[in-house]
NULOSE-435529 format. One record per residue (C-alpha): residue in one letter; x, y, z. Coordinates in nm, 3 decimals, padded with zeros to 5 digits, m for minus. Layout:
["A",[X,Y,Z]]
...
***
This chain:
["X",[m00.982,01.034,00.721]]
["X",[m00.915,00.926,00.352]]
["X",[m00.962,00.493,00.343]]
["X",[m00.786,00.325,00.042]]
["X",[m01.159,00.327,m00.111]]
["X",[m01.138,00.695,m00.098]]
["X",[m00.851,00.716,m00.268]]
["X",[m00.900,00.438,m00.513]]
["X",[m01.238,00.610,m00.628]]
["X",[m01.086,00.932,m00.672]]
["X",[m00.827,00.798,m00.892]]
["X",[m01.065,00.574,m01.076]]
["X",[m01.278,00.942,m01.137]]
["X",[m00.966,01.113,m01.297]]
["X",[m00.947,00.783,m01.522]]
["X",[m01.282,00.803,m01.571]]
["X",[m01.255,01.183,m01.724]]
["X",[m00.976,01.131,m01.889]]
["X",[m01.016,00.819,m02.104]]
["X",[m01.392,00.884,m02.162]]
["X",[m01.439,00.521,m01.931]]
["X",[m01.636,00.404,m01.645]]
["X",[m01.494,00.181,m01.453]]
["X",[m01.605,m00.075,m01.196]]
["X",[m01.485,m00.180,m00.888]]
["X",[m01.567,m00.428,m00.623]]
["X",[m01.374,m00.383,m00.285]]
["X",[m01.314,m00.685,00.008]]
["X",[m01.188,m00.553,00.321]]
["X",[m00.912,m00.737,00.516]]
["X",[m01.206,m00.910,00.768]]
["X",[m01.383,m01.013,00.493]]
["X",[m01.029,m01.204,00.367]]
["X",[m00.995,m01.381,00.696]]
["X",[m01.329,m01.507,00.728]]
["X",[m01.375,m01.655,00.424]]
["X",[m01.390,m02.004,00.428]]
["X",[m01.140,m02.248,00.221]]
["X",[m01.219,m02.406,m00.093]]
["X",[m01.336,m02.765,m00.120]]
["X",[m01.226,m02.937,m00.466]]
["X",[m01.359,m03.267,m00.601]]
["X",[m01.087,m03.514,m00.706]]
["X",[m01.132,m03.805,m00.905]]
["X",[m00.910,m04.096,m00.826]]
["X",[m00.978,m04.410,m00.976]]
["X",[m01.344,m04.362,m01.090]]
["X",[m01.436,m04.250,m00.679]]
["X",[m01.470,m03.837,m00.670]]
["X",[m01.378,m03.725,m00.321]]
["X",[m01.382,m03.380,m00.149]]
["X",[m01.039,m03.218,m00.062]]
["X",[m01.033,m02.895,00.135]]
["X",[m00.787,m02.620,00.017]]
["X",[m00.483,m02.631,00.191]]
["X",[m00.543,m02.936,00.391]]
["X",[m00.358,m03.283,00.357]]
["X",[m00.618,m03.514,00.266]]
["X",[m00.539,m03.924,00.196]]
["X",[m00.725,m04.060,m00.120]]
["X",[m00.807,m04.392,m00.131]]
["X",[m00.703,m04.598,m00.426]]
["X",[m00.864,m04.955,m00.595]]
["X",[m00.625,m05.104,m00.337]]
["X",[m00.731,m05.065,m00.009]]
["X",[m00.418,m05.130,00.140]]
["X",[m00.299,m04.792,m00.066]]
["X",[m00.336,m04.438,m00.019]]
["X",[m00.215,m04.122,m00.181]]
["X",[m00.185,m03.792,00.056]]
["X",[m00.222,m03.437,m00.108]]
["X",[m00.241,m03.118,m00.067]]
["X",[m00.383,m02.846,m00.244]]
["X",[m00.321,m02.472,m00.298]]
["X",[m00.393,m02.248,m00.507]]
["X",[m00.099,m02.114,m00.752]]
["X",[m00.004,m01.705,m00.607]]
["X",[00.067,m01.623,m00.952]]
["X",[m00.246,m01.650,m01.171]]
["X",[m00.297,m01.547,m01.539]]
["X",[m00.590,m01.323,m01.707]]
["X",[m00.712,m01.239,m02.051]]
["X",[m00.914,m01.039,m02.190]]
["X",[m00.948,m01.017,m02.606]]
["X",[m00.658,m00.817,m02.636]]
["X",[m00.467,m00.832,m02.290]]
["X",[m00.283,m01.046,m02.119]]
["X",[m00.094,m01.052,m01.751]]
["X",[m00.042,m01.157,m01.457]]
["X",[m00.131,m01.083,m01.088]]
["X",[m00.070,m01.167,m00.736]]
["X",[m00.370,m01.334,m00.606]]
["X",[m00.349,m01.054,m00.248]]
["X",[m00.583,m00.891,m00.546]]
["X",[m00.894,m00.921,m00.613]]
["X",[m01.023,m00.872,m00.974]]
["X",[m01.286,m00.704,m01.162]]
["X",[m01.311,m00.660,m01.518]]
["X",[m01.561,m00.429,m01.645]]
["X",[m01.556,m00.607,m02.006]]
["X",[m01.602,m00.243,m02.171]]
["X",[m01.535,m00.297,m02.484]]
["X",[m01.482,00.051,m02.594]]
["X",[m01.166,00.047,m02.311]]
["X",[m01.107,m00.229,m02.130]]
["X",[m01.052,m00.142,m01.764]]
["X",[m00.931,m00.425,m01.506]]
["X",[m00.912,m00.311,m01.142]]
["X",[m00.703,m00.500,m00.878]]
["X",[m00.685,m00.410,m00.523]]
["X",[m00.572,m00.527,m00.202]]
["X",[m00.676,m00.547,00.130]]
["X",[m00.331,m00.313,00.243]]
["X",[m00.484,m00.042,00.008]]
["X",[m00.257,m00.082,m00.316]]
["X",[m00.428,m00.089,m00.642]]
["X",[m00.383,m00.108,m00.990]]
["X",[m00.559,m00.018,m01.249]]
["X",[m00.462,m00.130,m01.630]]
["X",[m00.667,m00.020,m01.899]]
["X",[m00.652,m00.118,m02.289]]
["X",[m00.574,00.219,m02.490]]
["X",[m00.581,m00.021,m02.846]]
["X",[m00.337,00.006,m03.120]]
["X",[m00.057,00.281,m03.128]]
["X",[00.239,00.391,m03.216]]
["X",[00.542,00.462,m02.994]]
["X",[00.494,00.823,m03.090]]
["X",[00.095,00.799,m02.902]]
["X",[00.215,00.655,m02.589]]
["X",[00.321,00.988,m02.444]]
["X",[00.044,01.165,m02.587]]
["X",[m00.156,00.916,m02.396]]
["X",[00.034,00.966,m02.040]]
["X",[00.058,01.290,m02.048]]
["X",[m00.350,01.311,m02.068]]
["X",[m00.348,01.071,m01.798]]
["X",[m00.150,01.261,m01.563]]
["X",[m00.300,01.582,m01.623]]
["X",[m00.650,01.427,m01.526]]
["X",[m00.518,01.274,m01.213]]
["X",[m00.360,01.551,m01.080]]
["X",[m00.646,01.792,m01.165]]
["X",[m00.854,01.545,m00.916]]
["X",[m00.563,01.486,m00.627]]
["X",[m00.543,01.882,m00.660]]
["X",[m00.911,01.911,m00.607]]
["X",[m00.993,01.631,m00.349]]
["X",[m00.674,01.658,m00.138]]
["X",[m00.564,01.977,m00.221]]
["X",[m00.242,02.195,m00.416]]
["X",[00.027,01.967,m00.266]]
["X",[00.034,01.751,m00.543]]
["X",[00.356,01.675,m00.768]]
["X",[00.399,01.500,m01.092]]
["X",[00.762,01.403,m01.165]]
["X",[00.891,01.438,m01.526]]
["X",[00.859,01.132,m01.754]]
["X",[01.111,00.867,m01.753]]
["X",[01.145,00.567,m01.991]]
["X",[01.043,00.213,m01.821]]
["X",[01.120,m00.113,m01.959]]
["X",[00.946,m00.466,m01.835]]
["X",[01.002,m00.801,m01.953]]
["X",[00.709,m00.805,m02.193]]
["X",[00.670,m00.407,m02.258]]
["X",[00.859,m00.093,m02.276]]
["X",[00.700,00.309,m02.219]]
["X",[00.769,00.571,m01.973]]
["X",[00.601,00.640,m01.593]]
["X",[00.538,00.959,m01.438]]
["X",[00.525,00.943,m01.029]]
["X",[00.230,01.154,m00.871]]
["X",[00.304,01.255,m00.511]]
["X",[00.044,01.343,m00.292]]
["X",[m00.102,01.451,00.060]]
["X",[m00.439,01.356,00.180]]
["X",[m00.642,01.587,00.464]]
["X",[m00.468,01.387,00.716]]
["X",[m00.125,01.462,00.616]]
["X",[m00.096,01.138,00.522]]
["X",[00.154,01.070,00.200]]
["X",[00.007,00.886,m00.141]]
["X",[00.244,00.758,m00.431]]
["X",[00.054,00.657,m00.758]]
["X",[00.284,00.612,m01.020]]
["X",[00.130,00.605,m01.404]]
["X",[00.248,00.357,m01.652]]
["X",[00.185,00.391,m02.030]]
["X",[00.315,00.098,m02.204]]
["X",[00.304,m00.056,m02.544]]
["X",[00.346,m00.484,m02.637]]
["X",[00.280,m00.621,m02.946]]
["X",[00.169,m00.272,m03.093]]
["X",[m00.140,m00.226,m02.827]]
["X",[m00.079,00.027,m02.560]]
["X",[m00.169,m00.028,m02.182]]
["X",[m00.174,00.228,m01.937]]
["X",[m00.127,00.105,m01.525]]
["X",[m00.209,00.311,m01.285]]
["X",[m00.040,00.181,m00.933]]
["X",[m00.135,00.392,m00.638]]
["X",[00.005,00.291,m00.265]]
["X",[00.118,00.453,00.041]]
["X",[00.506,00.561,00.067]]
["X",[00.574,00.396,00.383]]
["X",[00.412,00.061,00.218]]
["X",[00.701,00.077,m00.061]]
["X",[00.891,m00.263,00.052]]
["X",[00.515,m00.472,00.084]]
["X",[00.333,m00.333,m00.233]]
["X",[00.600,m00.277,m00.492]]
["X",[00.736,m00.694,m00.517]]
["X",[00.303,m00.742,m00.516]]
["X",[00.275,m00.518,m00.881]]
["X",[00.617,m00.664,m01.028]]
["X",[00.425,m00.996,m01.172]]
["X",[00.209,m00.788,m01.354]]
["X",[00.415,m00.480,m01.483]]
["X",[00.659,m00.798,m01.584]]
["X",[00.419,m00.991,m01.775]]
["X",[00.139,m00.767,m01.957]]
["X",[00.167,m00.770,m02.322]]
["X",[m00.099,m00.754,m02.575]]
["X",[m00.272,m01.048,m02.800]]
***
């Protein structure tokens, strides 16, 4: 049977071929999500630092003992990340790993459900490169899907894509794994603030509803610096 890992490594390979990269990827499965323990932040009130546990409503004490102030704290779903040259957005379902290459900036998100997405800095270009650019992509990832899963593997043709921060064009990769099980990784090249991006978003069809609203942050918001 082919696990999200499976099919997040193959995809990463094609990248890998394709843009000359190597890209790195750490993986937490679902159990691994519900057993870790909450945070524990140190707040300073009034001079005294005292422990508050994510999520919990704690009462810190004041100079007046009579007073009290009761918080609670969460982390923010949305979160921001930079690199030198790149900037977005993610839902924090995802964990992160950057493999700082500087030659091609890969960052890798991934969820416990199995949806991923890879973005990857392609560097200055013109609108003219950014289909040169996809269409490389593409050919590299289908080459693997054909060769891993076999020939029942379509691309769709390009279509122009427009985000908040960035404009390109996506091509949609369908796909059937040994199971019979149906893949969907749709390929974005973009370009913000003359640097092109490519994002590679790879999830299971019947998934769609739950993993498309979890990419939108990012394919809203990434834009270069």
């Amino acid at each position: 049977m082919s696990t999200p890992r499976m099919l997040l490594l193959s995809c990463l390979a094609a990248l890998g071929s394709a843009l000359a990269l190597t890209p790195v990827l750490t993986l937490r499965s679902a159990a691994a999500e519900e057993e870790a323990p909450a945070s524990v932040f140190e707040v300073t009130v009034d001079g005294q630092v005292q422990d508050v546990v994510e999520g919990q409503p704690t009462a810190l004490k004041t100079k007046d003992p009579s007073k009290s102030v009761t918080i609670v704290i969460r982390r923010k779903r949305i979160q921001e990340y930079a690199t030198d040259h790149l900037t977005f957005q993610f839902d924090t379902s995802f964990s992160l790993k950057d493999d700082k290459d500087t030659s091609g900036r890969t960052v890798t998100l991934i969820n416990a459900g199995g949806s991923s997405l890879v973005l990857t800095d392609h560097g200055e270009k013109s609108d003219e490169e950014v289909l040169a650019v996809l269409r490389e992509m593409v050919k590299a990832l289908t080459s693997t899907f054909q060769t891993n899963h076999g020939e029942d593997v379509h691309a769709s043709e390009a279509s122009a894509v427009k985000f908040k921060t960035s404009s390109g064009h996506r091509v949609t990769i369908t796909y059937s794994d040994p199971d019979g099980d149906e893949h969907e990784c749709r390929v974005h090249v973009l370009r913000a603030n003359g640097r092109v991006f490519s994002v590679v978003h790879q999830f299971a069809p019947e998934h769609e509803e739950r993993d498309l609203p979890l990419a939108t942050p990012t394919l809203d918001s990434i834009r270069g610096r």
